[in-house]
N, CA and C atoms as a LAMMPS dump frame, in Angstrom:
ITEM: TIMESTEP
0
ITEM: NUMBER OF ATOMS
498
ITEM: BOX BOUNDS ff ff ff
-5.0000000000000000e+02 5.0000000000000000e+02
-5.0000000000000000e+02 5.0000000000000000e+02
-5.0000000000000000e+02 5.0000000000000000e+02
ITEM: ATOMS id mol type element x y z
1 1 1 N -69.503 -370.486 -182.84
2 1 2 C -70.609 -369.553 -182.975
3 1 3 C -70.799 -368.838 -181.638
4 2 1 N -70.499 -367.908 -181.433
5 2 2 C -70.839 -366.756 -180.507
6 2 3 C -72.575 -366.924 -179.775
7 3 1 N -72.098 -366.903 -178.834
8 3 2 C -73.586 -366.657 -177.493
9 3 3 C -74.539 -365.79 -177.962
10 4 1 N -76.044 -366.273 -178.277
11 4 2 C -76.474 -364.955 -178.699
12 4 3 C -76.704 -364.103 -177.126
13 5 1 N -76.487 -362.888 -177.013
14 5 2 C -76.337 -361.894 -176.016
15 5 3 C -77.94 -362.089 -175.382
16 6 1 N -78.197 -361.638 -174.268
17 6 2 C -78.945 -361.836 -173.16
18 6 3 C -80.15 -360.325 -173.529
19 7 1 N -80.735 -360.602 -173.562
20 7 2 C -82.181 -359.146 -173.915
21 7 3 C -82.229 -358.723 -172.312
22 8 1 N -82.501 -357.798 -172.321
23 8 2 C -82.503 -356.093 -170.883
24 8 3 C -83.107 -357.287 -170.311
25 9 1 N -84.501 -357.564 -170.423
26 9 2 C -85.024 -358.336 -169.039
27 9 3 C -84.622 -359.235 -168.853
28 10 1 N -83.615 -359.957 -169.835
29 10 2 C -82.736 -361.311 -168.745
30 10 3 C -81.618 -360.797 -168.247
31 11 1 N -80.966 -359.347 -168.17
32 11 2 C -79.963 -358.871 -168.08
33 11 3 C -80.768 -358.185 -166.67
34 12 1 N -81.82 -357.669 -166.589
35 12 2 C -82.65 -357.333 -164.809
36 12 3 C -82.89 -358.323 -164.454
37 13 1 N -83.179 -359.636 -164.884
38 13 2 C -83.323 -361.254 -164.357
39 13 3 C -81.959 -361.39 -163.599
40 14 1 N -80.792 -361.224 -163.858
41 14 2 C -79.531 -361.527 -163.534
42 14 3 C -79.587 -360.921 -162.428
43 15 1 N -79.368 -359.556 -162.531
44 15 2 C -79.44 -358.081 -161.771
45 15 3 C -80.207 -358.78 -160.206
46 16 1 N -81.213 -359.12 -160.32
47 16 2 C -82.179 -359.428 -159.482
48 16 3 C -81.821 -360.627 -158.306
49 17 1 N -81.317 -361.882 -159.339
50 17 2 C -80.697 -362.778 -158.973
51 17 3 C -79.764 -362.422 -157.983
52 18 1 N -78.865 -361.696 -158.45
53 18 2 C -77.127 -360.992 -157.917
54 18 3 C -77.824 -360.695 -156.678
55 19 1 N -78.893 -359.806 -156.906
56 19 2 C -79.435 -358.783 -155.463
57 19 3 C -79.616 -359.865 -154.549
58 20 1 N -80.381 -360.892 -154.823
59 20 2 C -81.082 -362.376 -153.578
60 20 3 C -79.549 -363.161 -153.022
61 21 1 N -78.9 -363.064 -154.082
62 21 2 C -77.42 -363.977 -153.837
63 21 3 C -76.869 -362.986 -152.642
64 22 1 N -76.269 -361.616 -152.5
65 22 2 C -75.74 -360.951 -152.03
66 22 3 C -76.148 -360.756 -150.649
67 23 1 N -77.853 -360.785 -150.521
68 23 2 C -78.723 -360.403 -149.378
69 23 3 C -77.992 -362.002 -148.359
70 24 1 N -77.415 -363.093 -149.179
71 24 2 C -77.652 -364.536 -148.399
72 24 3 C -76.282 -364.009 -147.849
73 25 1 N -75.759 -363.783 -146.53
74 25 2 C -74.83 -363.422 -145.449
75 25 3 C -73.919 -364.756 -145.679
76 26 1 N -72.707 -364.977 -146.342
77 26 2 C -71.796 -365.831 -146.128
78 26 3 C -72.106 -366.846 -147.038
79 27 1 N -72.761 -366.551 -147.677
80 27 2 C -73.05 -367.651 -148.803
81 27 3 C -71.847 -367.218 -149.854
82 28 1 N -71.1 -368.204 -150.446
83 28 2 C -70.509 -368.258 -151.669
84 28 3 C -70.93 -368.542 -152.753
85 29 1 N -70.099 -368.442 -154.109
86 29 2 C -70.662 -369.047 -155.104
87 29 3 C -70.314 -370.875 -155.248
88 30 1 N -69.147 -371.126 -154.628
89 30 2 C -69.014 -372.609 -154.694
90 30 3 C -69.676 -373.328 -153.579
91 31 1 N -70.333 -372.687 -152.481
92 31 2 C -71.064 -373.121 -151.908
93 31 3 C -72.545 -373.207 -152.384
94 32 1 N -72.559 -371.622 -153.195
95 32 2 C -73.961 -372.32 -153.881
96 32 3 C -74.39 -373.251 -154.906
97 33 1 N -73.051 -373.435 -155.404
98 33 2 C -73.178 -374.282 -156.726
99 33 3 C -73.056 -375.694 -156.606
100 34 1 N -72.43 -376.153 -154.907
101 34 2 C -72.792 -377.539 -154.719
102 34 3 C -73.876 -377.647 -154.377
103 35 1 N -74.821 -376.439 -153.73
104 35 2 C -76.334 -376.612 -153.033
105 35 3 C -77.546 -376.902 -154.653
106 36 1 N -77.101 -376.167 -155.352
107 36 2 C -77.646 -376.313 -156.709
108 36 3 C -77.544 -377.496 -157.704
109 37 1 N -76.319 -378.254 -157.298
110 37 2 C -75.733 -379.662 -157.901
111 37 3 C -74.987 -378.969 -159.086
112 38 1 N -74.35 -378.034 -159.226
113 38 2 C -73.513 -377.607 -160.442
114 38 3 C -72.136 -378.283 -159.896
115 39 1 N -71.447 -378.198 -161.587
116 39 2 C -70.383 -378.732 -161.241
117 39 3 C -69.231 -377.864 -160.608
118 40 1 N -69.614 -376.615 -160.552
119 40 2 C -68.764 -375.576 -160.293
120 40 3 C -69.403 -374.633 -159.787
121 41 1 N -68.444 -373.346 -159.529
122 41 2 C -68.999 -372.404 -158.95
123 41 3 C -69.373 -371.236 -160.368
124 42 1 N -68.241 -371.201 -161.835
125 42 2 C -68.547 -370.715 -163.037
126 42 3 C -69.673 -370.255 -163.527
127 43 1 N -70.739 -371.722 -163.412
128 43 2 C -72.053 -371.846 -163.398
129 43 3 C -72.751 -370.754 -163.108
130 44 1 N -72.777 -370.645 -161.515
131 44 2 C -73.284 -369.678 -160.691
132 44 3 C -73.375 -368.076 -160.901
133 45 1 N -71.361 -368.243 -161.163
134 45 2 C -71.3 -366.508 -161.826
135 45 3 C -71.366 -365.992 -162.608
136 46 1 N -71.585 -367.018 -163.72
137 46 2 C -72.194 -366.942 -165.283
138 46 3 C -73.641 -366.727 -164.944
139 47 1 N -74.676 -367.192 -164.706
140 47 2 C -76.056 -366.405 -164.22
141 47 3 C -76.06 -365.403 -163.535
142 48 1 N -75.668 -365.216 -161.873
143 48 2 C -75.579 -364.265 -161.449
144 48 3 C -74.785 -362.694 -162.336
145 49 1 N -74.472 -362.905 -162.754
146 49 2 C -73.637 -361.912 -163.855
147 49 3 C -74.492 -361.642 -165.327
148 50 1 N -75.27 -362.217 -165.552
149 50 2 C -75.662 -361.988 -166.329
150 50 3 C -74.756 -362.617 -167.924
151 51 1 N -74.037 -363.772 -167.776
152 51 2 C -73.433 -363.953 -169.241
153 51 3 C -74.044 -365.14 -169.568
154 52 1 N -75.007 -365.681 -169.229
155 52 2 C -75.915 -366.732 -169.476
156 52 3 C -77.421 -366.735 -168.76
157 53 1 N -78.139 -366.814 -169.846
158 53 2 C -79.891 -366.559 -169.303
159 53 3 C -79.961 -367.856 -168.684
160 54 1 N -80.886 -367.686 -167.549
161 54 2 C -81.519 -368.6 -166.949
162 54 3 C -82.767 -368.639 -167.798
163 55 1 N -82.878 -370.471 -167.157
164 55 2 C -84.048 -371.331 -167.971
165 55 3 C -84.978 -371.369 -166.481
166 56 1 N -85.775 -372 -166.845
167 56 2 C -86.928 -372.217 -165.5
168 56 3 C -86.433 -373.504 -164.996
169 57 1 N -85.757 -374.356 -164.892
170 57 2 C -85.382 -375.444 -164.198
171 57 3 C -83.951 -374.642 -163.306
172 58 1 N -83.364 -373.739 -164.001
173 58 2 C -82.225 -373.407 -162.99
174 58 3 C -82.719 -372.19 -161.93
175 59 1 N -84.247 -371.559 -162.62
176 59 2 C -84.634 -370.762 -161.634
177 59 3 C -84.942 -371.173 -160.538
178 60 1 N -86.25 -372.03 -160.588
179 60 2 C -86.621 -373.225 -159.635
180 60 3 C -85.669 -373.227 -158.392
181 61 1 N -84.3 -374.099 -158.822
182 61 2 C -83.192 -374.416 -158.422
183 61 3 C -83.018 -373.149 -157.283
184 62 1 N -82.653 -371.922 -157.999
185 62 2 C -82.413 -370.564 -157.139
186 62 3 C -83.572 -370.198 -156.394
187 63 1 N -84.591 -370.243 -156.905
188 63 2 C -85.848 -369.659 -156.118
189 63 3 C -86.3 -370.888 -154.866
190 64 1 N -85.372 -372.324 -155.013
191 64 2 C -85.611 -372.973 -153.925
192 64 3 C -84.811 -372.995 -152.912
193 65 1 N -83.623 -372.544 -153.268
194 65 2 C -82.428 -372.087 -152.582
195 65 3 C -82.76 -371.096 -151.314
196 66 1 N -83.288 -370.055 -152.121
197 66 2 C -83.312 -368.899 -151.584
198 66 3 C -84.274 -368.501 -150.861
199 67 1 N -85.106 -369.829 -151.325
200 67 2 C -86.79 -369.348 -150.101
201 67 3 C -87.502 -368.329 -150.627
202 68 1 N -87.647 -368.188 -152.301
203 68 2 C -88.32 -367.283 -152.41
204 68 3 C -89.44 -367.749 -153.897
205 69 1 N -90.002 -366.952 -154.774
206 69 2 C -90.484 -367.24 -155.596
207 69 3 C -89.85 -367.005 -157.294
208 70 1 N -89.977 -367.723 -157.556
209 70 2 C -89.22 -367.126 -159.028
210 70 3 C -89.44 -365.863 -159.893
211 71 1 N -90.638 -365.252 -159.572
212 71 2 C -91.612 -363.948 -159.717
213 71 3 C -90.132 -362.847 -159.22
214 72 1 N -89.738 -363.282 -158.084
215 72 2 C -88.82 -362.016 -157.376
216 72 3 C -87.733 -362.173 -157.79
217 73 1 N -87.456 -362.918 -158.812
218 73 2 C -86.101 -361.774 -159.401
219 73 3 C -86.109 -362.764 -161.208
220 74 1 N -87.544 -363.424 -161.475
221 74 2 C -87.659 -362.922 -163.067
222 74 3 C -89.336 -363.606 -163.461
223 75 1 N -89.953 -362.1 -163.232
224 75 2 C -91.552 -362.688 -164.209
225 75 3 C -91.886 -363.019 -165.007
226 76 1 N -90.687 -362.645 -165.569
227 76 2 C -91.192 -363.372 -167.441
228 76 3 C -90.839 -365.586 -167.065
229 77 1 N -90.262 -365.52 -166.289
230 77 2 C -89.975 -367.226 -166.177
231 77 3 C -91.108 -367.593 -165.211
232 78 1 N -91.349 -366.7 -164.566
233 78 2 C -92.772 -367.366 -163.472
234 78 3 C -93.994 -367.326 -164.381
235 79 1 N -94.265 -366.085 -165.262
236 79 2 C -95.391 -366.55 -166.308
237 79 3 C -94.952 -367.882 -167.148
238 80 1 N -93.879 -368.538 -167.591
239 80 2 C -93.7 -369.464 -168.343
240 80 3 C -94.091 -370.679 -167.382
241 81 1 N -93.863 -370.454 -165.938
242 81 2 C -93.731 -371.727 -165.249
243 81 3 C -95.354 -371.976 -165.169
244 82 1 N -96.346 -370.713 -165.024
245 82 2 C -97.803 -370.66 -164.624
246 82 3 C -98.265 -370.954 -166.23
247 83 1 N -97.632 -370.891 -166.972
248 83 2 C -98.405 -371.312 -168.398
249 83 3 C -98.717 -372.771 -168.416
250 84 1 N -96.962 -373.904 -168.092
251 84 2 C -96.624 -374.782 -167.925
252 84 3 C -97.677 -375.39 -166.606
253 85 1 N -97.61 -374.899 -165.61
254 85 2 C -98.779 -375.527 -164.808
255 85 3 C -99.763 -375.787 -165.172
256 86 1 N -100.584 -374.508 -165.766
257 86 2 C -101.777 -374.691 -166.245
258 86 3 C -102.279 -375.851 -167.146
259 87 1 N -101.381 -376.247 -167.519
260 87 2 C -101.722 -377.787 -168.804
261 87 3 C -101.307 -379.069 -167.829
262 88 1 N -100.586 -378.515 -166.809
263 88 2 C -99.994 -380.073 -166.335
264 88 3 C -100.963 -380.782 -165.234
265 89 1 N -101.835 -380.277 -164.648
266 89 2 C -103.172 -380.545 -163.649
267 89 3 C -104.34 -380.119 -164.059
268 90 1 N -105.09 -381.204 -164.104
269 90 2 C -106.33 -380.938 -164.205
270 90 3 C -106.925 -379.882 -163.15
271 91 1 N -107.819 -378.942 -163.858
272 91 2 C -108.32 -377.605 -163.71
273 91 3 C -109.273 -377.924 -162.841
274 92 1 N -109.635 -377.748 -161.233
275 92 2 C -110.919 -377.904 -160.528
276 92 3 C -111.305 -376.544 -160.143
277 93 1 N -112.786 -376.445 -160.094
278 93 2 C -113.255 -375.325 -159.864
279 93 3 C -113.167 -374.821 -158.457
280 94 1 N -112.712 -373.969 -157.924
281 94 2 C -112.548 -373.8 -156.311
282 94 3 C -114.302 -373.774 -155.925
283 95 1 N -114.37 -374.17 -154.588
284 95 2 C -115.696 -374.191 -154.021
285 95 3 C -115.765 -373.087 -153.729
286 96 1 N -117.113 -372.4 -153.657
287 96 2 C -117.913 -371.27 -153.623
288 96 3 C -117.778 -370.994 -152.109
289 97 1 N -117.678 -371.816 -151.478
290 97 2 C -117.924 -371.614 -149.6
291 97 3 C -116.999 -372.518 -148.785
292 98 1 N -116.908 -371.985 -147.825
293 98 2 C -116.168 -373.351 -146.576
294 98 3 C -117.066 -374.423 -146.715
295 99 1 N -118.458 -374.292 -146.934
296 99 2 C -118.732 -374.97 -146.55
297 99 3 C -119.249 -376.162 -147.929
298 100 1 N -118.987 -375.493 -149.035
299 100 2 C -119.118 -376.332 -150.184
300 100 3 C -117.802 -377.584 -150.319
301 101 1 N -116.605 -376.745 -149.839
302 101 2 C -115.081 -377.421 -149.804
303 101 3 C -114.594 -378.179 -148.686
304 102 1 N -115.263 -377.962 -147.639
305 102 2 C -115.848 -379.178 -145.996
306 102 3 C -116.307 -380.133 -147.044
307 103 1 N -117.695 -380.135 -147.366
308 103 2 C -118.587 -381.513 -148.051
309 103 3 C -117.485 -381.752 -149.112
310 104 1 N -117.583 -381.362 -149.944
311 104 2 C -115.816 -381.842 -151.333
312 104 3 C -114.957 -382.481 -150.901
313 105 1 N -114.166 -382.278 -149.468
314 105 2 C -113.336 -383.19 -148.789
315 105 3 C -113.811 -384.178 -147.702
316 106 1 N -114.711 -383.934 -147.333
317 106 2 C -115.584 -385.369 -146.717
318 106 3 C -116.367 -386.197 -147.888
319 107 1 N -116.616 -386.071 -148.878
320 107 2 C -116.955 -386.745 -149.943
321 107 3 C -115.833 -387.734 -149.671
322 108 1 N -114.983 -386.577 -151.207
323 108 2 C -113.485 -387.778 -151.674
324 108 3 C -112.935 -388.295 -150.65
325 109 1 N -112.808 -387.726 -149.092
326 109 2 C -112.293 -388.698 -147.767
327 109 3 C -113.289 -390.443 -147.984
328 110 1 N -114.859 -390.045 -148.095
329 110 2 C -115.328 -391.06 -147.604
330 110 3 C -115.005 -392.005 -149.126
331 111 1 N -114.868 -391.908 -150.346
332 111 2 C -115.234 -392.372 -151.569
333 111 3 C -113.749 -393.051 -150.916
334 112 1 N -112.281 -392.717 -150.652
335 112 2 C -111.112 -393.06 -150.67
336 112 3 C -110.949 -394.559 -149.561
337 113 1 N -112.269 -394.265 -148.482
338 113 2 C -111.967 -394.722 -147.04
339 113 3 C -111.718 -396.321 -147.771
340 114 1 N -111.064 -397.26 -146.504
341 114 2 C -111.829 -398.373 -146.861
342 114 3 C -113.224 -398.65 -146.42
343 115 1 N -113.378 -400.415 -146.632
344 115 2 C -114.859 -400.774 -146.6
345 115 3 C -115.496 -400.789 -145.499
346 116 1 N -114.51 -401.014 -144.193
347 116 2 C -115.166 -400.854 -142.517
348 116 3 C -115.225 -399.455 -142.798
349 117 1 N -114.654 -398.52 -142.738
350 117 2 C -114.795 -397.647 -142.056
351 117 3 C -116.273 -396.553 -142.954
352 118 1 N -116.248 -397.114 -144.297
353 118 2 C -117.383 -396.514 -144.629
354 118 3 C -118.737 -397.306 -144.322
355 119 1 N -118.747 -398.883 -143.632
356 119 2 C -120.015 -398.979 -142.793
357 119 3 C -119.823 -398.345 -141.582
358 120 1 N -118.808 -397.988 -140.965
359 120 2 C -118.962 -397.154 -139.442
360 120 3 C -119.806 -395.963 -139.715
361 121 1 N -119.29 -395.644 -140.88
362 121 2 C -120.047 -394.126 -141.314
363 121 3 C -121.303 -393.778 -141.465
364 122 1 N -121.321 -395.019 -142.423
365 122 2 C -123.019 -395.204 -142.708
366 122 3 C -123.744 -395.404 -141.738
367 123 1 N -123.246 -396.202 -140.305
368 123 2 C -123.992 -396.885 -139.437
369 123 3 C -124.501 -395.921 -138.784
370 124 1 N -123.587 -394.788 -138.324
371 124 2 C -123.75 -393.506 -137.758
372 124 3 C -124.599 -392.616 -138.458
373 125 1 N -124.555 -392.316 -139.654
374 125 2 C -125.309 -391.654 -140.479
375 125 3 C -127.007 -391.955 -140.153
376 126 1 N -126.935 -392.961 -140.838
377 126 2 C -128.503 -393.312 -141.057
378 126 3 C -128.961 -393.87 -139.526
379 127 1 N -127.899 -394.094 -138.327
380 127 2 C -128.55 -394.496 -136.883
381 127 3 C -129.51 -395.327 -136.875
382 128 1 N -128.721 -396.813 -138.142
383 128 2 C -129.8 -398.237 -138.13
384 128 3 C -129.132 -398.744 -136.933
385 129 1 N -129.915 -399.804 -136.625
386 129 2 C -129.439 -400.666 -135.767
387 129 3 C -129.165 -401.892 -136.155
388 130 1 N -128.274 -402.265 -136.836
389 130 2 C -127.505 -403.035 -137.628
390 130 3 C -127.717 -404.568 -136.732
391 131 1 N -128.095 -405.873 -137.551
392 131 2 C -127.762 -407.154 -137.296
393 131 3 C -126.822 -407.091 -136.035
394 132 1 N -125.018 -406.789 -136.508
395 132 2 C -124.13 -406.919 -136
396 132 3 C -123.875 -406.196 -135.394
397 133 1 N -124.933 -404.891 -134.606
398 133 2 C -124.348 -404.019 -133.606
399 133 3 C -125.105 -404.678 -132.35
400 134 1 N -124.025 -405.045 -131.393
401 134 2 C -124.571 -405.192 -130.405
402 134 3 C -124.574 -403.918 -129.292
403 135 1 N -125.339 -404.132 -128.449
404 135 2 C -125.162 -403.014 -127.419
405 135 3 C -124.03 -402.05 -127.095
406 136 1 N -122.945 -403.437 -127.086
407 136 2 C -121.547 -402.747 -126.456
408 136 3 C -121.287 -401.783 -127.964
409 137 1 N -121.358 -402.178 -128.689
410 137 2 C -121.132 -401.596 -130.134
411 137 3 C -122.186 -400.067 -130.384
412 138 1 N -123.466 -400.292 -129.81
413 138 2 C -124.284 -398.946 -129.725
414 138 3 C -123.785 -398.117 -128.66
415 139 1 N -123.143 -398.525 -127.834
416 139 2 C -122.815 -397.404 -126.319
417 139 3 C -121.265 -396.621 -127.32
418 140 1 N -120.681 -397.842 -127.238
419 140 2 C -119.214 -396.905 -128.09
420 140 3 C -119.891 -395.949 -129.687
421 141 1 N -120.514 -396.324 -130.172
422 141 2 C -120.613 -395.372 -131.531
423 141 3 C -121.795 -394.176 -130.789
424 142 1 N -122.212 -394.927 -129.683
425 142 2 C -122.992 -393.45 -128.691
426 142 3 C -122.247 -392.655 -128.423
427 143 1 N -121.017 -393.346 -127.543
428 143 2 C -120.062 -392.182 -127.05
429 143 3 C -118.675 -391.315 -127.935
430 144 1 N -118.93 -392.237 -129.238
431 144 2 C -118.11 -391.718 -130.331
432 144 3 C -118.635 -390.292 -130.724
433 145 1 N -120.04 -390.748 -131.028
434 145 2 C -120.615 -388.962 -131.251
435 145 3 C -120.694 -388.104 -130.246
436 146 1 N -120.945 -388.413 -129.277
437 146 2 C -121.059 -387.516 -128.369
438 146 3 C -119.483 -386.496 -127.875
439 147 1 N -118.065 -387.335 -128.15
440 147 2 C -116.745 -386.968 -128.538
441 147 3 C -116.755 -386.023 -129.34
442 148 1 N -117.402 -386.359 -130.632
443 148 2 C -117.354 -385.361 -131.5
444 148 3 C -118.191 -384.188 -131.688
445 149 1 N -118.689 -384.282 -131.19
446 149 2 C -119.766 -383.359 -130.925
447 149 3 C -119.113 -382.113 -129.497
448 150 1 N -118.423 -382.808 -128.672
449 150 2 C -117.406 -381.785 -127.749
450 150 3 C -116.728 -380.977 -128.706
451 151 1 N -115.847 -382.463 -129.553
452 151 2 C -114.493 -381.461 -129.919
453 151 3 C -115.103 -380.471 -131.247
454 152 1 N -116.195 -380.608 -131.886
455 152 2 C -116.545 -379.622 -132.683
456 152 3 C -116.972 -378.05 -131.978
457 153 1 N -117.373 -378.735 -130.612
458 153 2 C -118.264 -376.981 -130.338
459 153 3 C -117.307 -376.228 -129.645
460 154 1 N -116.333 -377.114 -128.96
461 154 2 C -114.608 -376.476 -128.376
462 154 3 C -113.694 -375.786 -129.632
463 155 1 N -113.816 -376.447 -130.635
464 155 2 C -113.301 -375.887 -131.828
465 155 3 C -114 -374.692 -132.82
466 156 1 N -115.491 -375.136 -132.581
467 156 2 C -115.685 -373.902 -132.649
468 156 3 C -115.83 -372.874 -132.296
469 157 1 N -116.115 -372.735 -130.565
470 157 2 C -115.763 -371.741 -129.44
471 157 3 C -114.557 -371.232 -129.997
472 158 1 N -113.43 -372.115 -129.948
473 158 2 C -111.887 -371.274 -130.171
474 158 3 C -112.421 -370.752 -131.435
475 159 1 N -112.612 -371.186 -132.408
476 159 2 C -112.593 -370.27 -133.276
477 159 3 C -112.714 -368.812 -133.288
478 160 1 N -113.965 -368.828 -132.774
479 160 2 C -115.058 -367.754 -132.403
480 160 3 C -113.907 -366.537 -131.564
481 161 1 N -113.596 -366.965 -130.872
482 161 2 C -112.34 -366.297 -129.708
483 161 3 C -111.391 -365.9 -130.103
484 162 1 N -110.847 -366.755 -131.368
485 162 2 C -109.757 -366.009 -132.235
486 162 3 C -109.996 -365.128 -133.361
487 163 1 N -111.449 -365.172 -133.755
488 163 2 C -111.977 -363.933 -134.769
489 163 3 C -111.822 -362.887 -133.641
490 164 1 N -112.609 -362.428 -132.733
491 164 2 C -112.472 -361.656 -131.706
492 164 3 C -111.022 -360.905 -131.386
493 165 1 N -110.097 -362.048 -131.132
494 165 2 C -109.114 -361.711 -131.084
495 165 3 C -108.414 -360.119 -131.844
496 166 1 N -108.582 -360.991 -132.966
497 166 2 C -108.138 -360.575 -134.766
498 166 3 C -108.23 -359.082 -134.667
């Protein structure tokens, strides 16, 4: 039974392909076809040529090759791959602000921590004076904040200096 023939946009899918292959300076096809894990180089010039459509697992393959996106040389397989994403991860809503997606990742950081380090947290937080903190234990979680409290306003100085920059 005969190949069914390749439709125009997998035939500019090819086209496209050929163009990214050609741009790679000294690249072969049996060199690309061991980088790809094919058994041959056939493989290669059967897609690049257009006598066999690419699937989205051999795009992948090329679009990882090549350092590029699968969008740049076939959209109809990057909408299939973004369809396919869309069902395979759960959907989170992006945060509204830096500063909604700061608290979102200091949350799940602290929910993940272990069990010391989320009483260090707490201890600091609420600034009890715990049974088991002794002095030497209040001077270091003194001078712990006071650390952080440098490297935040140095970090945010630079910041500040590199908007400026910009």
């Amino acid at each position: 039974m005969p190949a069914k023939p390749l439709t125009e946009e997998q035939k500019f899918d090819a086209a496209r392909l050929k163009a990214l292959f050609q741009a790679q300076e000294g690249l072969t096809q049996a060199v690309l076809a061991d980088d790809l894990g094919f058994a041959n180089q056939s493989a290669v010039s059967q897609y690049l040529n257009g006598r066999i459509p690419l699937n989205v697992e051999v795009a992948i393959k090329f679009a990882d090759r090549f350092r590029c996106s699968v969008s740049d040389f076939s959209p109809s397989l990057q909408n299939e791959i973004n369809k396919i994403a869309k069902y395979c991860t759960e959907q989170q809503t992006p945060p509204e602000t830096t500063a909604d997606a700061r608290s979102h990742l200091v949350a799940s950081s602290f929910i993940s921590a272990p069990e010391e380090k989320k009483i260090l947290v707490e201890t600091i937080l609420q600034g009890v004076n715990s049974e088991w903190l002794d002095p030497d234990a209040r001077a270091y979680l003194d001078s712990l904040e006071l650390r952080i409290l440098r490297w935040d306003q140095s970090r945010k100085s630079t910041l500040t200096s590199q908007r400026f920059k910009a």
